[in-house]
C-alpha positions in Angstrom: 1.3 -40.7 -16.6 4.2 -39.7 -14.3 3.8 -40.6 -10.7 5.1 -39.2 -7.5 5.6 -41.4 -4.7 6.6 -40.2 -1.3 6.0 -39.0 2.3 3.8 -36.0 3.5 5.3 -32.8 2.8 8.5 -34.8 1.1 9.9 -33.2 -2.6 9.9 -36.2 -5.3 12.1 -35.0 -8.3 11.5 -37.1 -11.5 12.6 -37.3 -15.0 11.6 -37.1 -18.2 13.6 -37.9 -21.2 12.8 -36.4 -24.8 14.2 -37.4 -27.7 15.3 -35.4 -31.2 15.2 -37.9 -34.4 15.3 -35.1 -36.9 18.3 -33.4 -38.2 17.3 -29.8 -36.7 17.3 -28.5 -33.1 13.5 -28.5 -31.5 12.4 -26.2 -28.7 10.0 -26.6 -26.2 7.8 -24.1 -24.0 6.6 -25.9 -20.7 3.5 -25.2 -19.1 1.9 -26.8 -15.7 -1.7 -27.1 -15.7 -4.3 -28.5 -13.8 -6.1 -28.0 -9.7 -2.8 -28.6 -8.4 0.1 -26.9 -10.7 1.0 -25.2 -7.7 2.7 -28.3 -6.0 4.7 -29.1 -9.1 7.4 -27.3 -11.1 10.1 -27.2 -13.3 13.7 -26.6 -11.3 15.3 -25.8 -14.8 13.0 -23.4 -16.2 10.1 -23.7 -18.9 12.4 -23.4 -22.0 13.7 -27.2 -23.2 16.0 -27.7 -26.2 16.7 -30.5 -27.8 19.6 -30.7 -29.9 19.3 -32.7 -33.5 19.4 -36.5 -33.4 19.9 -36.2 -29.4 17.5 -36.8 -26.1 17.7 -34.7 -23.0 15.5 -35.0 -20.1 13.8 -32.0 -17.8 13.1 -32.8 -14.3 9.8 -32.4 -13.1 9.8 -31.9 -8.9 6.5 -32.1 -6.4 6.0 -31.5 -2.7 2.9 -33.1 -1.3 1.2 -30.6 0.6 -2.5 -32.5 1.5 -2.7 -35.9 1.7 -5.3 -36.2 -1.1 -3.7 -37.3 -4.4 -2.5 -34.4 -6.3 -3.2 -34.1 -10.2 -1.6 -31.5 -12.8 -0.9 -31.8 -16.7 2.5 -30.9 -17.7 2.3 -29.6 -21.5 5.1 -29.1 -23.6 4.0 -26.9 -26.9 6.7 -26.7 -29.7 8.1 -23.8 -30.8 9.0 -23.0 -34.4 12.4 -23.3 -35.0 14.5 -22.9 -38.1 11.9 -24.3 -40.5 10.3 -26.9 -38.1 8.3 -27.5 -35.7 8.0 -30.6 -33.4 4.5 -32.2 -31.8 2.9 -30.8 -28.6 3.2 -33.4 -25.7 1.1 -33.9 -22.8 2.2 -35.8 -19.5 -0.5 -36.1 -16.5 1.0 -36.2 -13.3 -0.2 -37.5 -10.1 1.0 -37.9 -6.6 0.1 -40.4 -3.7 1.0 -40.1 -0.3 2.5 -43.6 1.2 3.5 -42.5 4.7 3.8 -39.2 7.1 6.6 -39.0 9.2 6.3 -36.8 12.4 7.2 -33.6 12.7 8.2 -34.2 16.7 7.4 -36.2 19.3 6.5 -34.5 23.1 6.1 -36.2 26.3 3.8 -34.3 28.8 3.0 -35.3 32.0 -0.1 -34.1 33.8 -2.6 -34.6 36.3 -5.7 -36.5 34.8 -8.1 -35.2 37.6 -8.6 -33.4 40.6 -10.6 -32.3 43.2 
């Protein structure tokens, strides 16, 4: 489970990090799932390559819109490369909002009754 942490209507960016212990490239097709894909996505595109006997790490971001938890699956499904093919992985992701910060503040001044 990845979690996302933050303020109403703030963007959390998080990482994760995939590693390539065989001796041939894998590749990786990522999809968001789940009531609230909408709020999540992938800044660097759905397509992740891992170079052999390396780790790289994609970066997932979120920006809370509600302040009900938010819940997607982020599933990466491996392609078949070059005579192999690597495991599908699955990462749930939630959010919870700590704090809202306010938009503005405004002073108004104004009678509170009369005749």
């Amino acid at each position: 489970t990845i979690e996302f942490t933050g303020a109403l209507h703030a963007t959390v960016v998080k990482q994760v990090c995939l590693k390539n212990p065989s001796s041939k490239a894998l590749m990786y097709n990522a999809v968001l799932v789940g009531r609230d894909a909408n709020d999540f996505s992938l800044p660097k595109g759905n397509t992740v390559t891992i170079a052999p006997k390396r780790q790289t790490s994609i970066n997932v971001k979120f920006t809370s819109r509600f302040l009900r938890p938010a819940e997607a699956v982020l599933l990466l499904i491996s392609k078949h490369v070059g005579g192999i093919q690597g495991v599908s992985l699955t990462f749930s992701l939630k959010s919870e909002v700590k704090h809202i910060e306010p938009a503005d503040i405004l002073k108004c001044k104004s009678p509170c009754y009369e005749l």
